[in-house]
MIKOL-927012 format. One record per residue (C-alpha): chain; x, y, z. Coordinates in pm, 1 decimal, padded with zeros to 6 digits. Each point is the difference from the previous one (the first is absolute). Layout:
<vose:A, u:X, v:Y, w:Z>
...
END
This chain:
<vose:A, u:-04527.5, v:-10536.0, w:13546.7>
<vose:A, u:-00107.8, v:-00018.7, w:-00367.6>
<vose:A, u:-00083.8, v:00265.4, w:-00250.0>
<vose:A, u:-00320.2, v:00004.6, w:-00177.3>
<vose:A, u:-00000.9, v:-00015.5, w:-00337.2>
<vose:A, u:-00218.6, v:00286.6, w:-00083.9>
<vose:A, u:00004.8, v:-00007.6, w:-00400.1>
<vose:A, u:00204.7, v:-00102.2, w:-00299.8>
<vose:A, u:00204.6, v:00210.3, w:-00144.8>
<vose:A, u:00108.6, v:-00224.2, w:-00308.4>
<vose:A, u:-00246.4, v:00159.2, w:-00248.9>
<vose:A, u:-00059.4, v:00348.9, w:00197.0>
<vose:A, u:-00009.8, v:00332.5, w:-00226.9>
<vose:A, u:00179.3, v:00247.8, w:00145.6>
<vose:A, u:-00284.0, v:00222.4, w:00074.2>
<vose:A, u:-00160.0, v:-00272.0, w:00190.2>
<vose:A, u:00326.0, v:-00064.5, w:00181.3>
<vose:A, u:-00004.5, v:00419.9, w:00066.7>
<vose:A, u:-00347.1, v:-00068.2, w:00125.3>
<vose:A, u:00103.5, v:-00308.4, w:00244.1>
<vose:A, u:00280.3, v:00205.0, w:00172.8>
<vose:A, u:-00206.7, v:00218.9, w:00081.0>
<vose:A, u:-00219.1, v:-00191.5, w:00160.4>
<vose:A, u:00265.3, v:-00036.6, w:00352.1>
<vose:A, u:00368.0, v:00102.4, w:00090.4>
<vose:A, u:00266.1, v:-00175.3, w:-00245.5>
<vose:A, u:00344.0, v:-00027.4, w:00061.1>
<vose:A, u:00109.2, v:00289.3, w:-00222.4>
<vose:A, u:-00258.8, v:00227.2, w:00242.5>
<vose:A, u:00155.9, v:-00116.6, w:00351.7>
<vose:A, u:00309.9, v:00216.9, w:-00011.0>
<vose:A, u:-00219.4, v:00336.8, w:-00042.8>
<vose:A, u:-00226.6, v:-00085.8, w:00295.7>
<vose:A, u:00290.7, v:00018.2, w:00221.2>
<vose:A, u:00188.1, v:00323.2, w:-00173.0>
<vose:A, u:00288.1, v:-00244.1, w:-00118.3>
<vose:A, u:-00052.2, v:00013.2, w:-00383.3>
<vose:A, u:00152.5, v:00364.2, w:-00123.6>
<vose:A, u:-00160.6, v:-00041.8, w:-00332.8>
<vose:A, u:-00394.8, v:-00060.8, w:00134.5>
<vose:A, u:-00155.2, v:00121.8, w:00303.6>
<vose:A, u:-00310.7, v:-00110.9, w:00202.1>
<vose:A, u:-00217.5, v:00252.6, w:-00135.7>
<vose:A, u:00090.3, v:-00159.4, w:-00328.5>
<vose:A, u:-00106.8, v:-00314.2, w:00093.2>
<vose:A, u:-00327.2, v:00120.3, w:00168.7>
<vose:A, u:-00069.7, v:00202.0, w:-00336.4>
<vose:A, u:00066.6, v:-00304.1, w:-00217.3>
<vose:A, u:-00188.6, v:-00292.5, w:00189.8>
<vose:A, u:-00329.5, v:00320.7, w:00031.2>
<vose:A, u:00063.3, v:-00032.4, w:-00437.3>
<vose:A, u:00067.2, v:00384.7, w:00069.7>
<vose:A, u:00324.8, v:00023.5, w:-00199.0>
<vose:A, u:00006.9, v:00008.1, w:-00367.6>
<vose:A, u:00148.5, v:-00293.7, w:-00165.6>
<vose:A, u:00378.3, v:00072.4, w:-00077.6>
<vose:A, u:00115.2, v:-00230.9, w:-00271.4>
<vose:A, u:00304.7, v:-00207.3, w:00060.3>
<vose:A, u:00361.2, v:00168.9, w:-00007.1>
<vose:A, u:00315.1, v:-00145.5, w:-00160.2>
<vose:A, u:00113.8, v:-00093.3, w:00344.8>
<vose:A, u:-00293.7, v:-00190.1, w:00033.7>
<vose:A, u:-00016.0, v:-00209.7, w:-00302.1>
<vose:A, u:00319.7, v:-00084.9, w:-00022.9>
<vose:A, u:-00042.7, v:-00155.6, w:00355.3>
<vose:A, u:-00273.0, v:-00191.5, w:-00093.9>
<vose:A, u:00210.8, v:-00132.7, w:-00326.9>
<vose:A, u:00268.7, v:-00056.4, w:00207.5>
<vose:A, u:-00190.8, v:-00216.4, w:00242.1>
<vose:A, u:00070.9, v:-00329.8, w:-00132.3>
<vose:A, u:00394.1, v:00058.9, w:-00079.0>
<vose:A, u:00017.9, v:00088.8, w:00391.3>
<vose:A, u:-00163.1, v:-00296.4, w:00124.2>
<vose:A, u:00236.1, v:-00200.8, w:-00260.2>
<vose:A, u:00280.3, v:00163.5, w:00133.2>
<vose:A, u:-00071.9, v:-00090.2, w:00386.5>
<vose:A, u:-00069.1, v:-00348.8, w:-00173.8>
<vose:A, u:00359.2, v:-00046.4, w:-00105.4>
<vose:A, u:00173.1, v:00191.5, w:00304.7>
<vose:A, u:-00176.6, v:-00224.8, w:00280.8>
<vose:A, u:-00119.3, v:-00318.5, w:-00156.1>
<vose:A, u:-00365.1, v:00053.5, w:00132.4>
<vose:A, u:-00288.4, v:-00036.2, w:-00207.4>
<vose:A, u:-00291.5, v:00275.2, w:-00031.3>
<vose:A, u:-00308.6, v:-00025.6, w:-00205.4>
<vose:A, u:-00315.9, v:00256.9, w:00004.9>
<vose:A, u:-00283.5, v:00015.7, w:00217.1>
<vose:A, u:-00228.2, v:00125.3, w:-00278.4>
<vose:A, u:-00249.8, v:00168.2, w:00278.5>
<vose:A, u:-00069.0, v:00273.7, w:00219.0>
<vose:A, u:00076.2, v:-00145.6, w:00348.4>
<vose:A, u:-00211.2, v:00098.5, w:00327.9>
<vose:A, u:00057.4, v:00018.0, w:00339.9>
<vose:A, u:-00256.3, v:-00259.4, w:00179.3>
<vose:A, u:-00054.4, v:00237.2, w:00303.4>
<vose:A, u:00071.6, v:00350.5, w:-00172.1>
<vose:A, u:-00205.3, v:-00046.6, w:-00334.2>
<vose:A, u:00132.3, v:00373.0, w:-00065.9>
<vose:A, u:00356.2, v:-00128.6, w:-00036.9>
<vose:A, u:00079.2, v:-00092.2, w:-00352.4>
<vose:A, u:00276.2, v:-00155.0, w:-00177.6>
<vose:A, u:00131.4, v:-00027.7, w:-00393.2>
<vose:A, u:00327.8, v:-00190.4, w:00124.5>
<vose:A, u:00246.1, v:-00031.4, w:-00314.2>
<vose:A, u:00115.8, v:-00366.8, w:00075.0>
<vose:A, u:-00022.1, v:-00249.0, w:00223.8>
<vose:A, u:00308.7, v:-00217.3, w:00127.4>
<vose:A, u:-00068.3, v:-00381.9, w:-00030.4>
<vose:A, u:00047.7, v:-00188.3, w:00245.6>
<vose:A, u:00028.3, v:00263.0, w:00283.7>
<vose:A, u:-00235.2, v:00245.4, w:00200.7>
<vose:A, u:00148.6, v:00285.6, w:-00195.6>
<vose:A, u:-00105.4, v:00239.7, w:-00277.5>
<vose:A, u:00245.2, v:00175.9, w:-00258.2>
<vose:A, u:-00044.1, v:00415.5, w:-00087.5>
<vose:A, u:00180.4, v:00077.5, w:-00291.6>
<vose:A, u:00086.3, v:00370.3, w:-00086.7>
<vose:A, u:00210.3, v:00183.6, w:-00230.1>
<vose:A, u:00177.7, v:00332.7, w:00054.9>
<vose:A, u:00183.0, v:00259.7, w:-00150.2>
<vose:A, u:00404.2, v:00069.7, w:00007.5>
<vose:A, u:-00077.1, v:00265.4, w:00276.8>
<vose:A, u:-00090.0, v:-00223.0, w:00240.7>
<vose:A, u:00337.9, v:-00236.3, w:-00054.5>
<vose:A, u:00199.4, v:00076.1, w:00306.0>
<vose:A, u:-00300.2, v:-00052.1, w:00266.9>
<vose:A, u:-00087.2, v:-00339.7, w:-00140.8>
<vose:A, u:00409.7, v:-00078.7, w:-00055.2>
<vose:A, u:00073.7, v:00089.3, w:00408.4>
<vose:A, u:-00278.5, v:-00284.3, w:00048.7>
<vose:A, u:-00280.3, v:00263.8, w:00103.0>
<vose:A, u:-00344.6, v:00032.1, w:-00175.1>
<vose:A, u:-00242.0, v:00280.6, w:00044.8>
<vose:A, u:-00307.7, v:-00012.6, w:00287.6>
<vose:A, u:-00242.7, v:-00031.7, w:-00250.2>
<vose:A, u:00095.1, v:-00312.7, w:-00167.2>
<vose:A, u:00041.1, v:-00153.8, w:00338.8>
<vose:A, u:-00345.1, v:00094.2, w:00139.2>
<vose:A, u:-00168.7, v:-00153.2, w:-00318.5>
<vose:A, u:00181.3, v:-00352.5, w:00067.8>
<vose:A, u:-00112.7, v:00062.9, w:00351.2>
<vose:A, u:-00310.8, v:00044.6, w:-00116.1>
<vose:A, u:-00045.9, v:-00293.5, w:-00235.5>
<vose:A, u:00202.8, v:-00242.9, w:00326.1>
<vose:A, u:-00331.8, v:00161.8, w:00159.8>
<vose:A, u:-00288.2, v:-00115.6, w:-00277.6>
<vose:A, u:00130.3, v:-00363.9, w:-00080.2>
<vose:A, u:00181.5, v:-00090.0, w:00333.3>
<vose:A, u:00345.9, v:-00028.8, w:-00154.5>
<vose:A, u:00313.0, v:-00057.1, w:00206.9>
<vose:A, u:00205.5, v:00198.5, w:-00203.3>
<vose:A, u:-00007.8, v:00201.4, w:-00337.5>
<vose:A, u:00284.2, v:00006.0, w:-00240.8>
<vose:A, u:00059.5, v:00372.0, w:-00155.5>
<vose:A, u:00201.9, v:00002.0, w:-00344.6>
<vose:A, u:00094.5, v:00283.2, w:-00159.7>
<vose:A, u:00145.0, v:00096.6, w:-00364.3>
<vose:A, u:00190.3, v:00341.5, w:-00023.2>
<vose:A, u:-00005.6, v:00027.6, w:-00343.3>
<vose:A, u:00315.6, v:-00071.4, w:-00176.0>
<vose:A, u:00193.7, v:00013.1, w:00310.4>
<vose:A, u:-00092.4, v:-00283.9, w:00252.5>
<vose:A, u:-00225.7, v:-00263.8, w:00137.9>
<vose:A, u:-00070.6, v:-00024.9, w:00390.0>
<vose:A, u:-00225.3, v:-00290.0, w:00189.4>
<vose:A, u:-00096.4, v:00089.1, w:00392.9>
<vose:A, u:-00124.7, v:-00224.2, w:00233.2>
<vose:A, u:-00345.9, v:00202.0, w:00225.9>
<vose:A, u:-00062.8, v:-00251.3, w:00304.5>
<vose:A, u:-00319.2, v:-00039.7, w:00130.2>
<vose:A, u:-00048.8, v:00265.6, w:00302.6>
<vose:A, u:-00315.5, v:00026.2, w:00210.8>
<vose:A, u:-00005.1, v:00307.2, w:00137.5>
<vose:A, u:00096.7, v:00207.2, w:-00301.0>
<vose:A, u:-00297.8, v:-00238.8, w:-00176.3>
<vose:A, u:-00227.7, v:00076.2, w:00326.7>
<vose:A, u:00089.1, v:00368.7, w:-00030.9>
<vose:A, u:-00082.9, v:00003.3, w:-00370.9>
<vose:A, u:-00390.6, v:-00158.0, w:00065.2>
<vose:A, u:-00059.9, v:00274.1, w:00246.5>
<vose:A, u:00138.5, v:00299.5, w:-00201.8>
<vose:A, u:-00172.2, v:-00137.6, w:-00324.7>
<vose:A, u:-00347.3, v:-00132.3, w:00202.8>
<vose:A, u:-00012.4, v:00378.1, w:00124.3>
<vose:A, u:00071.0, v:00164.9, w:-00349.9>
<vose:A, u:-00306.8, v:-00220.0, w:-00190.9>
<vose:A, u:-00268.1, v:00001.9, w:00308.9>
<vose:A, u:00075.9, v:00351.0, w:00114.3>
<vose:A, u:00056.5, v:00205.7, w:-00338.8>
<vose:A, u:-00078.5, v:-00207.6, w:-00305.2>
<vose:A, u:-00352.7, v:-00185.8, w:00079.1>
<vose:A, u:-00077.4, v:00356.2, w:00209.3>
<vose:A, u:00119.3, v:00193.8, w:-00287.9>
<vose:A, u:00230.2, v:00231.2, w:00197.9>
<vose:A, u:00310.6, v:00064.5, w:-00131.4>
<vose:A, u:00306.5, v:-00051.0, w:00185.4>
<vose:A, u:00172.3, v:00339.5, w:00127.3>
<vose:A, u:00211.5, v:00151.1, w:-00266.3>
<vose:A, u:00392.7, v:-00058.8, w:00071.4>
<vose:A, u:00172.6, v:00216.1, w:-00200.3>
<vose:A, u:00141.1, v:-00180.2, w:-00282.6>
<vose:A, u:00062.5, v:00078.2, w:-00345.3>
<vose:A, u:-00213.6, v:-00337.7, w:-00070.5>
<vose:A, u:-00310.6, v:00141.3, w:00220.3>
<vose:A, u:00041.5, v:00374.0, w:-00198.5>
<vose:A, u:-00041.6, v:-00167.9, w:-00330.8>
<vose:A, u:-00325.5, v:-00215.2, w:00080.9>
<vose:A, u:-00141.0, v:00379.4, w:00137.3>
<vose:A, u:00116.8, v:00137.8, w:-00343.4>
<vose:A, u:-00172.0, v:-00335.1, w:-00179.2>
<vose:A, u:-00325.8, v:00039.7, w:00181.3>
<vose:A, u:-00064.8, v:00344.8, w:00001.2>
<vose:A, u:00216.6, v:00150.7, w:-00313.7>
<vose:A, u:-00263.3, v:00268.3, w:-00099.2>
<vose:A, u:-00143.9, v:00272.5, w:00179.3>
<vose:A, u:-00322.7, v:00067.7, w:-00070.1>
<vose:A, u:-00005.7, v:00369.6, w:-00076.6>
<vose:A, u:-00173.3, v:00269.4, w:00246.6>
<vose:A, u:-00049.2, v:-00250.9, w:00267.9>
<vose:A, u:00082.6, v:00046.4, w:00352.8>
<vose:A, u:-00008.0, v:-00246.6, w:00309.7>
<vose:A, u:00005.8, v:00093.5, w:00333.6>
<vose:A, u:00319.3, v:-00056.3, w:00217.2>
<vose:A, u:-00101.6, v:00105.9, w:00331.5>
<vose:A, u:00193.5, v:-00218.2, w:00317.4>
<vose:A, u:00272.7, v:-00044.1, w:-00270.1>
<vose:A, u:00164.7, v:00346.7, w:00118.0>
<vose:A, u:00192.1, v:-00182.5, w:00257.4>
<vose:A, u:00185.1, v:-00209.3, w:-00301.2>
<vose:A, u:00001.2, v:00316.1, w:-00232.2>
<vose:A, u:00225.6, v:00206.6, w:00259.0>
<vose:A, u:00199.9, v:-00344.1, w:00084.3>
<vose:A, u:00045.2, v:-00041.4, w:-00434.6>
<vose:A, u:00118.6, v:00383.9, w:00006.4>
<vose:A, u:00234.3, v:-00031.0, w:00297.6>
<vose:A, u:00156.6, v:-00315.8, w:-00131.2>
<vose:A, u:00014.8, v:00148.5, w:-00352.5>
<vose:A, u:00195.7, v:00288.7, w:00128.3>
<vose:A, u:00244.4, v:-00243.4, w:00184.0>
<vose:A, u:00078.7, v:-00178.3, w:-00275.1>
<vose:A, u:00110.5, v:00272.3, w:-00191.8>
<vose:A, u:00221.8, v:00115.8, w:00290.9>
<vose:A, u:00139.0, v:-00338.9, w:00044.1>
<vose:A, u:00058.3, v:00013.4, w:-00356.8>
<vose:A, u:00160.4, v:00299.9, w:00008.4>
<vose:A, u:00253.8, v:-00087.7, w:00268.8>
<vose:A, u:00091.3, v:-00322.4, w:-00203.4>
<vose:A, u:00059.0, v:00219.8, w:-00337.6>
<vose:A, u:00215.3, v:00219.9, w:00231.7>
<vose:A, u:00234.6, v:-00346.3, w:00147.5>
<vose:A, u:00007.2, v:-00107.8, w:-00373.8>
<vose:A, u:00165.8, v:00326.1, w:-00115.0>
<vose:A, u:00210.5, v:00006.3, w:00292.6>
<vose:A, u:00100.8, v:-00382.2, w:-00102.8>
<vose:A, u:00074.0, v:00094.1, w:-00334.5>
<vose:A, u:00189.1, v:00313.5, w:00047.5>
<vose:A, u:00199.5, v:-00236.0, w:00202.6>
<vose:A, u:00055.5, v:-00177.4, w:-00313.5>
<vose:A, u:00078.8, v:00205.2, w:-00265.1>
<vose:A, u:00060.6, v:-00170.8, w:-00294.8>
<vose:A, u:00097.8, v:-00331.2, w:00162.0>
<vose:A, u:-00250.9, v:-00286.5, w:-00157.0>
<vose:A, u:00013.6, v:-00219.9, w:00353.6>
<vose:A, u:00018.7, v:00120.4, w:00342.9>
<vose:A, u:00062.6, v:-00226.4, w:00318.1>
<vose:A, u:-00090.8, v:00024.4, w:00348.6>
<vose:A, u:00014.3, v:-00230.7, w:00302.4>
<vose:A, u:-00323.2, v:-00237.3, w:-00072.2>
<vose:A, u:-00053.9, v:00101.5, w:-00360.3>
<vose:A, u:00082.4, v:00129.4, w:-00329.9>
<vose:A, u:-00112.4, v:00259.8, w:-00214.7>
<vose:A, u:-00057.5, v:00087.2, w:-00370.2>
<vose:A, u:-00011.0, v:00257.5, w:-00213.9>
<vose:A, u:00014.8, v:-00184.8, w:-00337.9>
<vose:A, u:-00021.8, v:00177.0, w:-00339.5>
<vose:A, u:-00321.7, v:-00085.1, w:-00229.1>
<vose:A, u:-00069.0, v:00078.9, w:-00361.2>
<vose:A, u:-00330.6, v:-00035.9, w:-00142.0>
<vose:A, u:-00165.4, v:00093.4, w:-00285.0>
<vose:A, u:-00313.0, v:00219.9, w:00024.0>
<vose:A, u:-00262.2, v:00107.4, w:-00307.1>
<vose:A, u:-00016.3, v:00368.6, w:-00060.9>
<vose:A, u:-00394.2, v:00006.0, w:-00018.4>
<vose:A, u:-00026.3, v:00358.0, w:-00079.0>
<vose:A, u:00242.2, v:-00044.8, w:-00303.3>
<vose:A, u:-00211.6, v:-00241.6, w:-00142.4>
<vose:A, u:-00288.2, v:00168.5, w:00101.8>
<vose:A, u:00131.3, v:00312.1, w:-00215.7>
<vose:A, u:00177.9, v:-00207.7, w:-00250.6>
<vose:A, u:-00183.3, v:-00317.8, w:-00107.3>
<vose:A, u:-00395.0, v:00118.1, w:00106.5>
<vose:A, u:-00125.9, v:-00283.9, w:-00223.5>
<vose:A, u:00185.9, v:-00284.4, w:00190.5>
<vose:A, u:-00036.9, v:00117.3, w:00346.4>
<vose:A, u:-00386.0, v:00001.2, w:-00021.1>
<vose:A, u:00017.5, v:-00338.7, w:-00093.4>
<vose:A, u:00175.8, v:-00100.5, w:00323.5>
<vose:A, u:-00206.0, v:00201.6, w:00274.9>
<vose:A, u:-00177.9, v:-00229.4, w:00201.3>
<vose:A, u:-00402.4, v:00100.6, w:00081.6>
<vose:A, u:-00037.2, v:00232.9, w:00277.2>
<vose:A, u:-00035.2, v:-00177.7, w:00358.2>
<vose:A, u:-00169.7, v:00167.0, w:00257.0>
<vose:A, u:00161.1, v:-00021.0, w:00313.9>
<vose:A, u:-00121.3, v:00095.0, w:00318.5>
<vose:A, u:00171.6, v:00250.4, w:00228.6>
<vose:A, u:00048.8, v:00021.9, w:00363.3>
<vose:A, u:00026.8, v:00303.6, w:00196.5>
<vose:A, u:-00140.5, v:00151.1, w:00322.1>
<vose:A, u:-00049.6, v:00377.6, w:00040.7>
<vose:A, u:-00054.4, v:00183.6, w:00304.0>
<vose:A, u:-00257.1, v:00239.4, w:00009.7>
END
């Protein structure tokens, strides 16, 4: 099985690129579909490929990935002896035309592909005990899915601390299981417009807050056959802060246990009570003191929108 070559990317703007993407499922988007990305959900997905989501402009996470690109590939250059060069297109499955691919190298003279990502000093230890996280592997499984690869080489750059190179073979029924799950999420919710169910994550809350951040004042909607999920909201609500309770209560327990030790062990685990020191701003001093210079720094209001259910 081949790829089709669906466009060249070599002189693509950026917004044209945006507008590409959005036209099927790419390999950054595969991980959400199937709840394994913690930083994007499926209702994100659905609300970018609709256009629905306002355009966020790139973080420094982001950029410096993108800069970063080319050292990585170098990098897995030097450690392996393989050759890579650019594909230069947006790739298409021949029998899913919705499945899309913006591969970051190709490996010469094998059926493999090259995804090269960069990562922050948080992440060392995972990537050090020869782990990576789901969603980098579904989006190799992904792109083994588009172009037919046998394999797909993963390097990643913590920066300043390491450099690691995994091997992703080629494995049909994870592939198989990654058509179905992304054939039902564009034919049953994106070309019908119906948004996936929501799944709770912070990632699905934030699109909600991006798409609807204003109330539009004196307005009222009806809610009747939600009363079921109201009085299930409320129960859970008061659960939680029951369960939370009970922890607060073993935590105090725990540290009266303590006293002023600064580590505590038990069979299976350790425990700590470390001292911090950190410096805070005394706002109202300033406030009082230095009226001039405060106003300069307050930020314009936001308006945020509020939560609550009341019983009545």
């Amino acid at each position: 099985m081949q790829a089709v070559r669906l466009i060249n990317t070599s002189d693509l703007s950026r917004e044209e690129w945006l507008k590409q993407r959005r036209l099927g499922i790419g390999g950054s988007d595969a991980a959400a579909i199937v709840g394994l990305d913690k930083y994007k959900s499926a209702f994100d997905v659905y609300a970018d490929k609709l256009g629905l989501k306002p355009e966020q402009p790139d973080n420094e996470a982001m950029r410096q990935g993108r800069d970063l690109e080319q050292y990585v590939a170098q990098r897995f250059m030097e450690a392996t002896g393989k050759k890579v060069r650019r594909r230069n297109a947006i790739l298409q499955h021949p029998e899913y035309p919705f499945m899309l691919a913006n591969i970051d190298r190709w490996v010469v003279g094998e059926k493999a592909g090259l995804e090269c990502k960069t990562t922050s000093v948080l992440n060392r230890t995972k990537f050090a005990q020869g782990e990576y996280t789901a969603n980098y592997y579904v989006q190799c499984i992904h792109y083994m899915a588009v172009t037919g690869a046998e394999r797909w080489y993963l390097a990643v750059l913590v920066l300043n601390k390491a450099f690691h190179i995994f091997e992703i073979e080629r494995d049909e029924a994870e592939i198989n299981a990654l058509i179905e799950a992304e054939k039902d999420f564009w034919e049953n919710h994106v070309m019908k417009q119906i948004p996936p169910a929501p799944d709770g994550s912070e990632a699905t809350s934030e699109i909600i807050k991006q798409l609807f951040p204003e109330a539009r004042e004196a307005t009222e909607t009806a809610l009747f056959g939600y009363e079921g999920k109201i009085q299930q909201y409320l129960e859970l609500d008061t659960k939680v802060k029951e369960l939370e309770c009970e922890r607060d209560k073993l935590k105090q327990e725990i540290q009266l246990a303590m006293a002023d030790a600064e580590i505590g062990r038990a069979q299976g685990c350790i425990v700590e009570w470390k001292n911090q020191t950190r410096q805070t701003l005394d706002t109202q001093r300033l406030k009082k003191e230095q009226a001039e210079i405060y106003q300069q720094y307050l930020k314009p209001a936001q308006t945020v929108r509020v939560f609550k259910i009341k019983e009545v």
